[in-house]
N, C-alpha and C positions, 0 to 999 in steps of 0.2 A: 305954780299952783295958784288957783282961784281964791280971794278973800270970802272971808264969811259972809259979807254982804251978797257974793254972787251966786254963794252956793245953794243960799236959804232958797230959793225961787223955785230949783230945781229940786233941790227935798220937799219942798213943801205942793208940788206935780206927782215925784214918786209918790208923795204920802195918799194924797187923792187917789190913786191908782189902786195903791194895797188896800183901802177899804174900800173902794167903790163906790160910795156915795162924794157928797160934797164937803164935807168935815173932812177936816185936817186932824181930829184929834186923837192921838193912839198915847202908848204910856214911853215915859224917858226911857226904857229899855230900848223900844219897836224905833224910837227918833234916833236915836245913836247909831242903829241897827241900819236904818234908810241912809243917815248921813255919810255912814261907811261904805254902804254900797255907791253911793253916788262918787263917794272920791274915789273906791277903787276903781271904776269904769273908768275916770279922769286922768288915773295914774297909767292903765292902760294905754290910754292914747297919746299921752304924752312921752310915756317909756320906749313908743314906736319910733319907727324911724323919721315920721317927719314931728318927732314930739315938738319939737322948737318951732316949727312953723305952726303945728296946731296954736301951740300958748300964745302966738302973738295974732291973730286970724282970726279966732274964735270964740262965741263968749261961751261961761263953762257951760248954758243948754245944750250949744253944738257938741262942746266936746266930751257933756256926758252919753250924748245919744251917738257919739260914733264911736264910742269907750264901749258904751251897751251893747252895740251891733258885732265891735271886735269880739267881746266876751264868750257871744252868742256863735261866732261862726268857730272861736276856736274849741268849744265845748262841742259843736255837731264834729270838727275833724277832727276832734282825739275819739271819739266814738267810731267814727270809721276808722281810726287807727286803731284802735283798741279790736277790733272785729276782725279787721283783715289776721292780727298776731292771734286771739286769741284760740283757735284750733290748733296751734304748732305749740303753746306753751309748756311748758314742762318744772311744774314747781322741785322734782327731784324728791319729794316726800317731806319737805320743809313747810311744817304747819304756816309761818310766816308768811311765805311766799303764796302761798295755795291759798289763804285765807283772804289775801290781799288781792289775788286776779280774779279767782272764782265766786267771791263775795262781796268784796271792798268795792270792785270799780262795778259790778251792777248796782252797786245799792245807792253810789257817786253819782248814776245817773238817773235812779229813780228819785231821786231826794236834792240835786243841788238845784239851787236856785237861786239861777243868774239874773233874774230878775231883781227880786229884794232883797236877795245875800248872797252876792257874786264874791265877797271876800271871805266867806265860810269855807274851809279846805274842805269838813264832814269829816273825812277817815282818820284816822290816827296814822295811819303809813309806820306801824312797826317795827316791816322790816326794812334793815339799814341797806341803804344805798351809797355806792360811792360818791356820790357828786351831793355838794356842800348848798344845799336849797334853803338854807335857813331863812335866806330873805325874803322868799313868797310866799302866799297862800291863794287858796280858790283855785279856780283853775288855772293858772298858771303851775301851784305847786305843783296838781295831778298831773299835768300834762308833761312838767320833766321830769317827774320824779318814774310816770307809766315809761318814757321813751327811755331813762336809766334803765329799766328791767329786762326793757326791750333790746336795750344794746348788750347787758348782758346775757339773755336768754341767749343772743348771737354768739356772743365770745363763748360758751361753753358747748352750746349746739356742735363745735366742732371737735371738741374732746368725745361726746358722745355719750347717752344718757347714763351707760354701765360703768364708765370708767369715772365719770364724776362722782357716782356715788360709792365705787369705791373710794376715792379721797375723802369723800364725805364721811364715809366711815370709818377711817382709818385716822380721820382727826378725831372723830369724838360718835361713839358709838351710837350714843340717842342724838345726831342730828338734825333727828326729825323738829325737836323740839331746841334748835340754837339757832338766838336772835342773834346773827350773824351772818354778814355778805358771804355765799355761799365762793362767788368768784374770783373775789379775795384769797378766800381759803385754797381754791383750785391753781390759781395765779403762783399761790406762792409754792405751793409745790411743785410746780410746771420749772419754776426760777432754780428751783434743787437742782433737778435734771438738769437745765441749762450751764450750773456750773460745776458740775460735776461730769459732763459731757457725753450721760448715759441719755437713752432713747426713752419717751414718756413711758412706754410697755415696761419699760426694765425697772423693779420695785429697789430703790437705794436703799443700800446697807450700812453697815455699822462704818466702813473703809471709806465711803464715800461720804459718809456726814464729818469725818475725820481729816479728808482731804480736804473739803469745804473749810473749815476749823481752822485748818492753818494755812491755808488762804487766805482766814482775817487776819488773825495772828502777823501776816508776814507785811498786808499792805494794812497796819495800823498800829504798826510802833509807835507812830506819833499822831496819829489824827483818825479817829473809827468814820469819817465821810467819805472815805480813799474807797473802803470796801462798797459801800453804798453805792457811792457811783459809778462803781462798774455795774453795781445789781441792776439799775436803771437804765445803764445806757443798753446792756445785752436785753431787759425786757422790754427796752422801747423797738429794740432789733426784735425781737421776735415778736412782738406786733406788727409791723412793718412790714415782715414778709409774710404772716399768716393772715392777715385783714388788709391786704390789700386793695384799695378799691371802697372798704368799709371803714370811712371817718370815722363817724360815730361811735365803733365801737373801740376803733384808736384811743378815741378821745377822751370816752368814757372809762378806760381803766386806768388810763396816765392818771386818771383824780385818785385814784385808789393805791397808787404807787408809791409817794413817798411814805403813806403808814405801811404800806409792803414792805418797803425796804429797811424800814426804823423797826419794825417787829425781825425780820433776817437779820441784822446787824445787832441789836440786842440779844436773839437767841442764839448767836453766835457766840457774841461775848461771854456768857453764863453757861456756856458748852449745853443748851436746852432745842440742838438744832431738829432733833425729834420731833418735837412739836409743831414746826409750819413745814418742815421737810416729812410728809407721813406715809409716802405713797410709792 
């Protein structure tokens, strides 16, 4: 990263730019506001792949202004990404989800502004996704946090829009309104089935959450990980052969896995297997 000496030059160009005249002068909010933007365009560039040859190549003008241009191309291609999905979406009647595609990412593109505040995310993003984004904001956050929804929009598109929202209903009646990853909830019912070696169509009964039960019971006399990692390694198999071909969407539940597996193996333990087994 740039010292302070190097960066004032380049803020003080942005600042010319946001008012339009020849004064530099705007208030300590609007300076901190510029300063931010210019280092996140900087951390862009440098977070790329040739970031190490930018830092030593370049002074920070170059590598704000190729920081601005990355910003700028990757905010037009989540826009076509966002377009090409957005006719096939299916929130499933989840205000969360529905509120955040049909609302959230128009309003992301009428209002962000990569120019003077490319480091502003805008949206709250409500609802929880599995993959762990804590670290970004602006468009970097939108743009994984959009292809998170998009991987799972894929991973349940194959269960099929009626049978998810049976699981959906059958965890929790008012659905519509839980701030909760919907594919989570579906994943882990799907894992019921799996180890109870009934077909998704066949709704598990009282025998089968029983058989599950002492399954733990039997590989965790001494260590409850034993059960776990079978949970994990049979749903990384049935990713495997169901998303073949489809990383993304691989990759994208493996992050939502071990809280799958720690919620099965605790509802196990407390015989409460009803509750992620519902379907």
């Amino acid at each position: 990263m740039y010292d302070m000496n190097e960066l004032l030059p380049v803020v003080a160009r942005l600042t010319k730019r946001y008012t339009g005249i020849e004064s530099s002068s705007v208030s300590y909010e609007k300076a901190n506001q510029l300063m931010g933007a210019v280092i996140y365009c900087i951390r862009e560039i440098e977070s790329g792949e040739a970031g190490a040859l930018v830092s030593r190549q370049q002074n920070a003008m170059q590598a704000y202004q190729a920081g601005a241009e990355l910003v700028r191309k990757k905010t037009e291609e989540l826009l076509r990404f966002y377009e090409c999905y957005k006719k096939e979406f299916c929130a499933y009647g989840n205000v969360y989800l529905s509120d955040f595609w049909n609302k959230g990412m128009p309003a992301f593109f009428a209002h962000y502004d990569e120019q003077f505040e490319p480091q502003n995310t805008i949206l709250t993003l409500d609802y929880p996704v599995l993959s762990d984004l804590a670290q970004y904001q602006g468009i970097d956050l939108v743009d994984l946090y959009v292809r998170s929804v998009v991987a799972e929009q894929q991973f349940l598109a194959m269960f099929g829009e009626s049978y998810v929202r049976e699981v959906l209903r059958a965890y929790c009646a008012d659905y519509a309104e839980l701030p909760e990853n919907l594919a989570a909830i579906v994943f882990g019912n799907v894992i019921g089935h799996i180890l109870a070696g009934k077909k998704l169509t066949d709704r598990l009964c009282e025998a089968d959450l029983q058989k599950i039960s002492a399954q733990y019971a039997f590989m965790n006399m001494e260590e409850n990980s034993v059960f776990q990692g079978q949970i994990s390694e049979l749903a990384a198999a049935f990713l495997a052969q169901h998303f073949a071909g489809e990383e993304s969407v691989q990759q994208y539940m493996m992050m939502g896995l071990p809280d799958i597996c720690t919620r099965i193996g605790n509802a196990a333990a407390y015989g409460n297997l009803d509750k992620v087994f519902v379907f």
